[in-house]
C-alpha positions in Angstrom: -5.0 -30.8 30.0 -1.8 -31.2 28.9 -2.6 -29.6 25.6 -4.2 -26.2 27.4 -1.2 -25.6 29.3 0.8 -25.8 25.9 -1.3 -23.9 24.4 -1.1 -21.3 27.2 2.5 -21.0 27.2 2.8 -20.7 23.7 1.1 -17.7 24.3 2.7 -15.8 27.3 6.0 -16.6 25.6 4.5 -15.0 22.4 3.5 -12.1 24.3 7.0 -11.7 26.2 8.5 -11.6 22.4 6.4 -9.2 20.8 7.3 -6.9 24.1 11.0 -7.8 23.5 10.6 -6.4 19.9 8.6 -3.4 20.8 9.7 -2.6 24.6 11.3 0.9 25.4 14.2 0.1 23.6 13.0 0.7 20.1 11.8 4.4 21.5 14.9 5.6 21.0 15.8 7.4 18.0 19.3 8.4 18.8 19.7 4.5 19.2 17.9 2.4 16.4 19.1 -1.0 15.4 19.0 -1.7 12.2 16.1 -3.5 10.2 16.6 -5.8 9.1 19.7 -7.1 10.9 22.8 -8.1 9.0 22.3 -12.0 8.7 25.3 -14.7 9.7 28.6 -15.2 7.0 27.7 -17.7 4.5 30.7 -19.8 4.5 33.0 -20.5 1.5 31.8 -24.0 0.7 27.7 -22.6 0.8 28.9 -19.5 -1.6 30.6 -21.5 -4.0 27.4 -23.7 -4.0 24.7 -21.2 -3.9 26.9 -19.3 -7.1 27.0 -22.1 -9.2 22.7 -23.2 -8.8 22.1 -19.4 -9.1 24.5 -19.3 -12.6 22.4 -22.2 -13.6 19.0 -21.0 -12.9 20.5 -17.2 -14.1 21.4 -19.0 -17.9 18.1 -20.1 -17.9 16.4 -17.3 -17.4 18.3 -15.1 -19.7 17.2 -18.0 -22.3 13.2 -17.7 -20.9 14.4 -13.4 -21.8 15.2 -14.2 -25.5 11.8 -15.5 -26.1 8.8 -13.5 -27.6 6.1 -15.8 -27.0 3.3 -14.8 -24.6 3.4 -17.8 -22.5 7.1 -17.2 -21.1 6.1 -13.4 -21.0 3.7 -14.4 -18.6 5.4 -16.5 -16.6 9.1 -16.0 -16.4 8.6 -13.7 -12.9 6.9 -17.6 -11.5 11.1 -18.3 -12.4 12.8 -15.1 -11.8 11.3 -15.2 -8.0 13.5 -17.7 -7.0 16.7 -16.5 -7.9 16.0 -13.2 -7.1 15.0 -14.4 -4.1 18.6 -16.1 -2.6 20.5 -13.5 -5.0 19.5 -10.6 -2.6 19.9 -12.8 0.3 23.5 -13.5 -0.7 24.5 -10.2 -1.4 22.6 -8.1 0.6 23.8 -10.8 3.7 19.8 -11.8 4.8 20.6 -15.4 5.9 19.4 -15.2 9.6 20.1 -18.9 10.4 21.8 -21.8 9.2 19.1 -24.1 8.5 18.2 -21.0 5.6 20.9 -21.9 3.3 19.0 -25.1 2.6 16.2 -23.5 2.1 18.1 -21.5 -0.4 19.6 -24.5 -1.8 15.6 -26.1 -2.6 14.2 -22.6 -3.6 17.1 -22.5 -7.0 16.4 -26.4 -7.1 12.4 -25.6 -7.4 13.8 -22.8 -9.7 15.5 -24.7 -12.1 13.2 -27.6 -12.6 10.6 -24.6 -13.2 12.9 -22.8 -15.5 13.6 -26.2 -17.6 9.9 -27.0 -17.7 8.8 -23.6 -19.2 12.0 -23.6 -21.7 10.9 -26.8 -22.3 7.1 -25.0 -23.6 5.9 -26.6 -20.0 4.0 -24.9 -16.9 2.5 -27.4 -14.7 2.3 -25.4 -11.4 -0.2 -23.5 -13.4 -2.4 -27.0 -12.7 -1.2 -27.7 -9.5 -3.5 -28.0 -6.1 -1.9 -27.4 -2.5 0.6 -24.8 -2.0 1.9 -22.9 -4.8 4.5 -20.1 -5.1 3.8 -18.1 -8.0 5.4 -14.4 -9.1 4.5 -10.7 -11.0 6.4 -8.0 -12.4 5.7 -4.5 -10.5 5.0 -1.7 -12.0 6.3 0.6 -9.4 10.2 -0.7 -9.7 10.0 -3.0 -12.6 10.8 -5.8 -9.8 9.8 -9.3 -9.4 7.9 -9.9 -6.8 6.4 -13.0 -5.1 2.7 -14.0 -3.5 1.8 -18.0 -2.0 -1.7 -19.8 -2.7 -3.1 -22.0 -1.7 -5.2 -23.8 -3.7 -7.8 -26.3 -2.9 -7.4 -29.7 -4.4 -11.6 -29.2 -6.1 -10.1 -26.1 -8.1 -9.8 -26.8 -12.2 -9.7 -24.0 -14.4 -12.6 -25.7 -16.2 -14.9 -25.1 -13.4 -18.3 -23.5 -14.1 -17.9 -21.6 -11.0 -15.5 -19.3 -9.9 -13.9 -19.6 -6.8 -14.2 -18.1 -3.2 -10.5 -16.2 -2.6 -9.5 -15.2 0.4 -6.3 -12.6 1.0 -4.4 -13.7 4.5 -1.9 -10.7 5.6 0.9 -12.0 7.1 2.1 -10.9 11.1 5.4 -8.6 11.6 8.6 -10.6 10.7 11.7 -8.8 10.8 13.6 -11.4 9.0 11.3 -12.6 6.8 13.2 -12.4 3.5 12.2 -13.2 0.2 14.1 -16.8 1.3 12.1 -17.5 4.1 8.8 -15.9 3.0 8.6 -18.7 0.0 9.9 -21.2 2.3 7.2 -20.8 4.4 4.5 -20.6 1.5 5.8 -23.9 0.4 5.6 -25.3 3.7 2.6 -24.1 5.8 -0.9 -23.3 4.5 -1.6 -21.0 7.3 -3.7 -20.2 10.2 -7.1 -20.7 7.7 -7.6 -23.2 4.8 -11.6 -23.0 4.1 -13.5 -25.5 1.7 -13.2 -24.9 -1.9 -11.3 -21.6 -1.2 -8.1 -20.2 -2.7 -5.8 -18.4 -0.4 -3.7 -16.0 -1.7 -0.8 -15.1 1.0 0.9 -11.5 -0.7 4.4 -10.8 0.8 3.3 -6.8 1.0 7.0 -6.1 0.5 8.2 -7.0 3.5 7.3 -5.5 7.4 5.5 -2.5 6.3 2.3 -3.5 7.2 0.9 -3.6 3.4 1.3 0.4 3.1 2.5 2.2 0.2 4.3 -0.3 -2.0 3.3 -2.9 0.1 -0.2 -2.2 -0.2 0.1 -1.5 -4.2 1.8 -5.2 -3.9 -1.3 -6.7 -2.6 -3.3 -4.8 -5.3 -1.1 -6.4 -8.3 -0.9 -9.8 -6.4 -4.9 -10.2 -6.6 -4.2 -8.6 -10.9 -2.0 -11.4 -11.3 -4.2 -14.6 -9.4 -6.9 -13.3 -11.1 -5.9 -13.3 -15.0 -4.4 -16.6 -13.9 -7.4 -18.3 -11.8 -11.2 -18.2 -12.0 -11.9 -15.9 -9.1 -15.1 -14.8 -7.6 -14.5 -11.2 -7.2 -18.0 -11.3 -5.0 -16.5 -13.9 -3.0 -12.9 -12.1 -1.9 -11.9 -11.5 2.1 -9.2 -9.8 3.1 -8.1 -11.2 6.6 -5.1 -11.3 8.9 -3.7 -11.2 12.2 -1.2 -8.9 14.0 0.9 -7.2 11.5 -1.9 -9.1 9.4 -5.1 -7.7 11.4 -3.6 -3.9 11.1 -3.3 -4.4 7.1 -7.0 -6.3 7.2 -8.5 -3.3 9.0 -7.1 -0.5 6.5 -7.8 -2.5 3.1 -11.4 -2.8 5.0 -11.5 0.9 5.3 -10.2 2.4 2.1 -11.5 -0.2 -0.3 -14.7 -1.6 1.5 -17.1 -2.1 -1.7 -14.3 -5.0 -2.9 -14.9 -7.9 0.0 -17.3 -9.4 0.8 -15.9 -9.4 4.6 -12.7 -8.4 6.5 -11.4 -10.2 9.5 -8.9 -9.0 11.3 -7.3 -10.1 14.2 -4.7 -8.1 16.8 -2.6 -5.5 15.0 -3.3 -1.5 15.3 -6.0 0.4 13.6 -4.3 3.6 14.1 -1.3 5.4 15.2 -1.4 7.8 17.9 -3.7 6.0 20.5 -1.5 2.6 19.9 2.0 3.8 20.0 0.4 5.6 23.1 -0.8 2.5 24.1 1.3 0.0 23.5 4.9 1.0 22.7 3.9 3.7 26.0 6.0 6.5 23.1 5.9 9.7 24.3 4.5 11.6 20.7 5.4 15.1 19.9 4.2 15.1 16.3 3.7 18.7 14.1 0.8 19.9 12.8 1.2 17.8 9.6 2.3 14.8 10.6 -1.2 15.1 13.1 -3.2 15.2 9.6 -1.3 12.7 7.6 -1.9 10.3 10.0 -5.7 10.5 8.8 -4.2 8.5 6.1 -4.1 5.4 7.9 -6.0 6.0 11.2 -8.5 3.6 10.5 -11.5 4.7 13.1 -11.6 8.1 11.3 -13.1 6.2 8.0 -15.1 3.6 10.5 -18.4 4.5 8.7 -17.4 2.9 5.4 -17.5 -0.4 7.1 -21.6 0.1 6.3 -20.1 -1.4 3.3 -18.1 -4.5 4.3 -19.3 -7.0 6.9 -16.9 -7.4 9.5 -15.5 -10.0 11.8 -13.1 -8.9 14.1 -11.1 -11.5 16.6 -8.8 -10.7 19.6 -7.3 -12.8 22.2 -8.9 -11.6 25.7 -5.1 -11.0 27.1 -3.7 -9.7 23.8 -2.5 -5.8 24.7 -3.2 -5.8 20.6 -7.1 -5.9 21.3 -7.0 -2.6 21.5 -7.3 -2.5 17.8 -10.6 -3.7 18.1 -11.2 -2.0 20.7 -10.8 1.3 19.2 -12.7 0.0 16.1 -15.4 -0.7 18.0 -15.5 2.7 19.4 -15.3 4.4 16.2 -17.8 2.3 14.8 -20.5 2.8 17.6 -20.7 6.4 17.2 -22.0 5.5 13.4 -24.6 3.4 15.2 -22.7 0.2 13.8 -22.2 -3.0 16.8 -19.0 -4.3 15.6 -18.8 -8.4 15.6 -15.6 -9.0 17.8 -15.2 -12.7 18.7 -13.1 -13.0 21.7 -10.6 -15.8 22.8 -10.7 -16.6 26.2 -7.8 -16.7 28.2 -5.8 -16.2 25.3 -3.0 -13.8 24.9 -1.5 -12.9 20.7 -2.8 -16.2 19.2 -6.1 -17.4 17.7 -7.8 -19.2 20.5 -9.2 -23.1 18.4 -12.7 -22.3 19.9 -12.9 -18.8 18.5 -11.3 -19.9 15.4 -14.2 -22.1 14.3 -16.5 -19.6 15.5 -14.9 -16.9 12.7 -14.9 -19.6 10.4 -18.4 -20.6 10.4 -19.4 -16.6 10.4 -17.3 -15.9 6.9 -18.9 -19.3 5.6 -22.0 -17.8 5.9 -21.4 -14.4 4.9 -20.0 -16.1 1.7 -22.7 -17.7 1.1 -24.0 -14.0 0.2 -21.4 -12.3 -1.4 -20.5 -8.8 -2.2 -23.6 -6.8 -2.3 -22.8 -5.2 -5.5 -24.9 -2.4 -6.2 -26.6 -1.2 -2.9 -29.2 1.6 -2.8 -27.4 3.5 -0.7 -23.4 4.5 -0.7 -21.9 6.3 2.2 -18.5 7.4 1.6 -15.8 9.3 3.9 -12.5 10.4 2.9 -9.6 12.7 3.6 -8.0 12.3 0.4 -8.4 11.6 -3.2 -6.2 8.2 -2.8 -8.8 6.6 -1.9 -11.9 8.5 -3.6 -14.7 5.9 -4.4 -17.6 3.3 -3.3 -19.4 1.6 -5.4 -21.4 3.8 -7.6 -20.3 7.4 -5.9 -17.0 8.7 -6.8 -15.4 12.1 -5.4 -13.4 13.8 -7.8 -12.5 17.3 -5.8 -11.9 18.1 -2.4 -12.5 21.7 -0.8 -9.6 21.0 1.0 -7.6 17.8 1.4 -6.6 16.0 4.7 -9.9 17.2 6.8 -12.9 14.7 6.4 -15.5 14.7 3.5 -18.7 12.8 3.3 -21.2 11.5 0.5 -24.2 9.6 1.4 -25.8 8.9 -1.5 -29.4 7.3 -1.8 -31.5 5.9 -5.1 -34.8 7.1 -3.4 -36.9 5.8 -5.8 -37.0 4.5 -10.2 -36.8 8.2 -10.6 -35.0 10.4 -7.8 -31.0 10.1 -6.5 -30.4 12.1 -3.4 -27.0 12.8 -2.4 -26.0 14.8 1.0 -22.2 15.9 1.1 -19.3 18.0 2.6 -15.6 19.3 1.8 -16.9 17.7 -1.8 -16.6 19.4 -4.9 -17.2 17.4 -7.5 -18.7 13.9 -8.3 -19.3 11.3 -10.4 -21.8 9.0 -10.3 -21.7 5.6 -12.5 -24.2 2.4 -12.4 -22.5 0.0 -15.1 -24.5 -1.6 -17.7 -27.2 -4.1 -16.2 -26.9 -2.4 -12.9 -28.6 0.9 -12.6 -32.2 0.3 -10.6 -33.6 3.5 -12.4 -36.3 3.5 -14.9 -35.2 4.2 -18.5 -38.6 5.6 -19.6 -37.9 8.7 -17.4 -35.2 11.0 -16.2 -33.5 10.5 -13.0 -33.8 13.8 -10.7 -30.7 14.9 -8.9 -31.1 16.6 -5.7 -27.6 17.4 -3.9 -27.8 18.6 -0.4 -31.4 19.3 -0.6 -31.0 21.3 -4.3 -32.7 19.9 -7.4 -29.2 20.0 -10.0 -31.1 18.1 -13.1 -31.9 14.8 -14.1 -30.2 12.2 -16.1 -32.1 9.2 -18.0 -30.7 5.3 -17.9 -30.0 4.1 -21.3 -31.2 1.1 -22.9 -28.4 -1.3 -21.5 -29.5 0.0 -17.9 -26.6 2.4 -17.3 -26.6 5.4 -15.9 -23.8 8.3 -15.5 -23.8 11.7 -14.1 -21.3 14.0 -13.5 -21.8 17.3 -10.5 -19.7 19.6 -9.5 -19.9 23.1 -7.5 -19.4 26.7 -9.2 -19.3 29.2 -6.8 -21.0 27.2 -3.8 -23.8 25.6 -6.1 -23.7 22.3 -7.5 -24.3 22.1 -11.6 -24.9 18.7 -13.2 -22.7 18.0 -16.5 -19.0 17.9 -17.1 -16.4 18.3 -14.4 -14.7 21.5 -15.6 -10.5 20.4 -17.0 -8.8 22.7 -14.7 -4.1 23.1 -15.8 -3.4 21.9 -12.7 -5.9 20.1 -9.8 -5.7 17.6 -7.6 -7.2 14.7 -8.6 -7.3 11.0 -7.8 -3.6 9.1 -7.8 -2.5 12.8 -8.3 -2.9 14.6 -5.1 0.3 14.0 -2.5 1.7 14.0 -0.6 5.2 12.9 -1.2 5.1 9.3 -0.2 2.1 8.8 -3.1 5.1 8.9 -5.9 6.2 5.5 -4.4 2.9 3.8 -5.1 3.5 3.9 -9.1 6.1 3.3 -10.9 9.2 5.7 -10.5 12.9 6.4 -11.5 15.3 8.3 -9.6 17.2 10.8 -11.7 20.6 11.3 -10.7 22.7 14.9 -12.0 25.6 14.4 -13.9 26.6 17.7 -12.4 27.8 19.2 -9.5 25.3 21.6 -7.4 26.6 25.1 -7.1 26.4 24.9 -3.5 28.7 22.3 -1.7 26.5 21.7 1.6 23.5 20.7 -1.2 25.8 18.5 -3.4 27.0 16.2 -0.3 23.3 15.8 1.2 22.0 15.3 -2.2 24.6 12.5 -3.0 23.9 11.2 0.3 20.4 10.9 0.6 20.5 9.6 -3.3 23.0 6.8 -1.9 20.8 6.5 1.2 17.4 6.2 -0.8 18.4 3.7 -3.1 19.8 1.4 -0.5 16.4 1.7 1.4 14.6 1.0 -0.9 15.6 -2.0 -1.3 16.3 -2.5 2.5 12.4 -2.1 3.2 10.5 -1.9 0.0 12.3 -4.7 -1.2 13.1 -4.0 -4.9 15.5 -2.4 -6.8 15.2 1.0 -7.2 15.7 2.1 -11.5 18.4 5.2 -11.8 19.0 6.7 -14.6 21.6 10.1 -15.1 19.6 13.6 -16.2 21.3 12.9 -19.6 19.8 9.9 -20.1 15.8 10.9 -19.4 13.6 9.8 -22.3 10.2 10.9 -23.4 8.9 7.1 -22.6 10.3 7.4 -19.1 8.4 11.0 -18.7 5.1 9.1 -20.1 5.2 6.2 -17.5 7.2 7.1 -14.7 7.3 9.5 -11.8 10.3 11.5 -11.5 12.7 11.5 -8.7 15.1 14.2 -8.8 18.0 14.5 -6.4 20.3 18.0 -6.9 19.4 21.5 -7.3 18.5 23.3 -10.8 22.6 23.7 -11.5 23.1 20.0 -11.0 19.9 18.1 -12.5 19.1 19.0 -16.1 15.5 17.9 -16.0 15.1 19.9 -12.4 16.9 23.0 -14.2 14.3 22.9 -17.7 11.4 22.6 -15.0 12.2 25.1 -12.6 10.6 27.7 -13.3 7.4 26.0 -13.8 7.2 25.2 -10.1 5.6 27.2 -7.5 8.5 27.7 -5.5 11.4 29.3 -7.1 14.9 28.2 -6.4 17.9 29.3 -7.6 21.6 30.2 -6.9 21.1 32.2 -4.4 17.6 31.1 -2.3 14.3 29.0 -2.3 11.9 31.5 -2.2 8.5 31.0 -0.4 5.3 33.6 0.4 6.6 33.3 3.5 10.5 33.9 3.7 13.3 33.3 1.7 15.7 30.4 2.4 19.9 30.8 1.8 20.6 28.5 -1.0 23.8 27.5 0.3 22.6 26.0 3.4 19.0 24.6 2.5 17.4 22.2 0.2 14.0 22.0 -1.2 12.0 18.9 -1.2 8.9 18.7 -2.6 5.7 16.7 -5.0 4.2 18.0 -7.8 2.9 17.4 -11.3 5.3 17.1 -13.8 5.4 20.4 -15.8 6.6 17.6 -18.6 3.5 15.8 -18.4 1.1 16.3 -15.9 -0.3 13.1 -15.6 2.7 12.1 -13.3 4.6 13.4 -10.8 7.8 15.2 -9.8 9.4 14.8 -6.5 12.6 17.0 -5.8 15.1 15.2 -3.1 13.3 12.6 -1.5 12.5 9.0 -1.3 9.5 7.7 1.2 9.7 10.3 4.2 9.4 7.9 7.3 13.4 6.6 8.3 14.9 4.2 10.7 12.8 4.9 13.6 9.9 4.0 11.9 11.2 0.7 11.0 10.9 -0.6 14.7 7.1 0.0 14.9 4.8 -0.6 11.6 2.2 1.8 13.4 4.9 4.6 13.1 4.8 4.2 8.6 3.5 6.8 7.9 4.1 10.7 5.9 6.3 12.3 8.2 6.3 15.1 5.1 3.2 16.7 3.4 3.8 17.8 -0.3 6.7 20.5 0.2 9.3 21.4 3.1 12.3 23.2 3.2 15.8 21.3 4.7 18.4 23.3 6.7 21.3 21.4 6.3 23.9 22.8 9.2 22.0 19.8 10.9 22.6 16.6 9.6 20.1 13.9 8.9 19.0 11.3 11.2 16.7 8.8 11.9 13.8 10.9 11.8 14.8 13.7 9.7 16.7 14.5 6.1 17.6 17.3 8.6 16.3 20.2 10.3 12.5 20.8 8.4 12.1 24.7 8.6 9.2 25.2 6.9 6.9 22.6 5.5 2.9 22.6 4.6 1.1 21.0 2.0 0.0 22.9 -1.8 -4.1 24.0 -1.9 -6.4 22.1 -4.3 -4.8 23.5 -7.2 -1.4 22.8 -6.4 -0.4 26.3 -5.6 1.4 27.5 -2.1 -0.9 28.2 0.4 -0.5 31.9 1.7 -1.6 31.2 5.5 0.3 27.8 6.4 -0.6 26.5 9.7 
């Protein structure tokens, strides 16, 4: 009895803080706090002490630096992530209590024995069982970043069998820094430690809700467990609650052939309806911030959940059940009856009962697997991002941000059907050993009930095909190499630049227009601080002047200034389809004054259109977003136009007088909405 009522309170008093966080206050734009807070004054004596284990543990790892072999290559960032770890938390002033400075104090000594080990031509974590705080290097900033396991005490690399993995999204935490997020992994094992399974806790860059960098963190969290543990990639969940349960339900939608279930719990599978719903936000939105939010609104791409088994939990008091509840919605009109175990009396909290329930239900969908090359594929999207399931790939759009459709059957040895819309070119590919066809006879092709051709499996039981439409009628063979197309990881909008890796490229010169000049300088200022603020790295800059042809190869280009300030924005100008000079930026539409507007914007480099260029800008949600992860999203599609007589906010880089997205081939759409 006395345990119920425990368990009871815990959760109304969970409930009264998550409406503390969220209430009316945090509705406010003119009136944001700031995220996350400033942290208390470390005191003299704890400085001096945290600066002389960090100049330790810094020696060290500029020692691990000097060495070319391909051991400490590999695992200096299982080093580097503890010192950068209470470095930022020094300077940046992220200790939120006192009891943290400790923690600091046993992260640099966990750093130091690590860094003394591996100069020493040692790495025993990488044989170690329990919890285990391990780091990678991005590719997006170049920044360490850190990921917990937990790993059970049966694992040895020499196993025969690869293990089960599961990925546990953590819930919001506005101060959970780098500090507290590997004091916690050292700690706690979490909400779920199943038999003979390794857990693999990503940090998702901090309270984002594993978006944009933080979903690209998860992605090069499960690269670096993987080349470093035997992992069944037939046998990988994603799962989480809250915070957690909102990540869990997009990976689920946007990457559905790669688990073999999702489970998520509480959260927000969407944005309007739950910021509606639950933060009770009044939502005046434009026209393209309504279609961005397709991005993420996870019951718009409910149907490919015909490819991942899920298990859904909510507490029966949680307000965040209506997650589910919307899931469930979505998926019913796809004639799909969504699993959703619920707790009883139980408010935002996993209720014990319901707990074992979900457990024995992923147990014994494990026991499957990852059906890895099913008969039939159905695939929606509303972007190129996320363009693939299994065997079915789309490679053009008619037009991005509205909904597409494959479904995609093997009918028989001998026939492939396909049925699709808004889709304008495919690819189809069945890897070696995998393709059900017979390789004594062609394949026949039929695409929205037209025979295109037919394709033979080869020997080693592959099969390929490529389809796209000329003039309304789908042809099989090569996709025709168009200058400039949209194309997968290369189709906006802005935010899409911060999901590989970028620089931003500061002029060394001063625009010709003084309004420009100051915004520029301050939203450069403002963007690297942010960056690090909420993405949680460190942002590379590098002057115009400085620009080389490797960082043109491998990097998106940010560039702050106008084409009289930024020497790689002036040599590309006039490759870009909006003109902008001295005297205005010049749309279809109307003509701007140069020396009160600004141009921001995504496009291929003209330099090398394998990457992008982004004109003035860093992620496009600001502050206000900050107080709600459900509010992340694009609040800019590929181009707008800034009036700068109104200064920027906590919404805006200013006042957006004219915005819209480019067409299909990267051109300016003559009728914007």
């Amino acid at each position: 009895m006395i345990q119920r009522v425990f368990f009871l309170l815990l959760n109304l008093i969970t409930v009264a803080s998550l409406v503390f966080a969220d209430g009316p206050r945090d509705n406010i734009p003119e009136n944001v706090r700031r995220i996350p807070k400033l942290g208390i004054e470390v005191s003299a004596k704890n400085q001096q002490t945290l600066e002389a284990k960090l100049s330790v543990l810094g020696t060290n790892i500029a020692l691990l630096r000097d060495r070319d072999d391909q051991q400490t290559r590999e695992l200096w960032p299982d080093v580097q992530v503890f010192y950068r770890a209470v470095s930022d938390a020094l300077r940046f002033q992220e200790f939120f209590q006192p009891s943290e400075i400790q923690a600091a104090l046993d992260l640099l000594d966990d750093g130091i024995a690590r860094s003394e080990q591996l100069l020493a031509g040692q790495a025993p974590w990488l044989n170690a069982t329990g919890l285990v705080v391990r780091g990678y290097l991005s590719r997006i900033d170049h920044s360490v970043q850190p990921y917990g396991l937990v790993i059970p005490k049966t694992y040895t690399h020499k196993s025969a069998q690869p293990y089960r993995m599961d990925i546990w999204f953590h819930g919001r935490g506005e101060t959970l820094s780098e500090v507290n997020f590997l004091h916690q992994r050292q700690k706690h094992a979490g909400t779920f430690t199943p038999v003979d399974t390794l857990v693999l806790h990503p940090y998702g860059r901090y309270s984002n809700a594993f978006k944009f960098a933080g979903e690209v963190d998860v992605l090069e969290a499960i690269e670096s467990v993987s080349q470093q543990y035997r992992i069944d990639k037939n046998r990988t969940s994603v799962r989480g609650f809250s915070m957690g349960g909102a990540a869990c339900w997009q990976f689920a939608v946007h990457y559905a052939d790669s688990w073999f279930v999702a489970n998520p719990g509480a959260g927000f599978s969407e944005t309007p309806r739950f910021l509606d719903f639950f933060q009770k936000e009044t939502l005046n939105p434009t026209w393209y911030e309504q279609k961005l939010w397709r991005l993420y609104d996870c019951d718009l791409w409910a149907k490919n959940l015909l490819h991942c088994p899920t298990v859904a939990y909510s507490g029966e008091n949680d307000i965040q059940r209506q997650a589910a509840d919307v899931m469930e919605e979505a998926l019913l009109t796809h004639g799909i009856e969504l699993t959703h175990i619920i707790g009883p009396e139980t408010g935002h909290a996993y209720h014990p009962e319901a707990q074992a329930t979900v457990t024995q239900l992923l147990d014994s969908i494990a026991e499957r697997g990852r059906q890895s090359m099913p008969r039939e594929v159905s695939l929606t999207t509303y972007t190129l991002k996320y363009n693939r399931m299994h065997w079915v790939s789309v490679e053009g759009l008619g037009t991005h941000w509205e909904r597409a459709r494959v479904d995609a059957r093997i009918e028989n040895p001998t026939k492939v059907t396909l049925a699709t819309d808004n889709v304008t070119a495919l690819s189809l590919n069945m890897p070696a050993g995998w393709a059900p066809l017979s390789i004594t006879h062609p394949t026949e092709i039929v695409v929205n009930n037209q025979i295109v051709g037919s394709v033979r499996a080869k020997s080693d039981q592959s099969w390929q095909a490529q389809l796209h439409q000329i003039n309304g009628a789908w042809q099989l063979g090569a996709i025709p190499a168009r200058e400039l197309q949209k194309k997968h990881n290369l189709q906006g909008p802005i935010d899409d630049a911060f999901m590989d890796s970028f620089i931003f490229v500061r002029p060394t010169k001063k625009a010709r227009h003084a309004a420009l000049d100051a915004w520029s300088q301050a939203e450069l200022k403002r963007a690297i601080e942010h960056w690090r603020r909420h993405f949680r790295g460190h942002a590379r800059v590098k002057n115009d002047s400085e620009i080389t042809a490797n960082d043109i190869d491998n990097a998106n280009l940010i560039l702050w200034g106008d084409p009289s300030s930024n020497l790689i924005l002036k040599k590309i100008a006039k490759a870009l389809p909006i003109a902008w000079d001295h005297q205005a930026i010049r749309t279809p539409a109307q003509n701007f004054p140069a020396d009160q507007h600004a141009l921001i914007a995504v496009y291929p480099n003209p330099l090398n259109k394998d990457r992008y260029v982004v004109l003035n800008s860093s992620f496009t949600f600001r502050e206000f977003a900050y107080l709600n992860n459900a509010r992340q999203v694009p609040k800019l599609p590929d181009w707008a136009v800034i009036d700068l007589s109104t200064p920027p906010d906590a919404l805006w880089p200013g006042k957006v007088v004219a915005a819209d997205f480019f067409d299909e081939q990267w051109q300016v759409r003559i009728a914007a909405e």
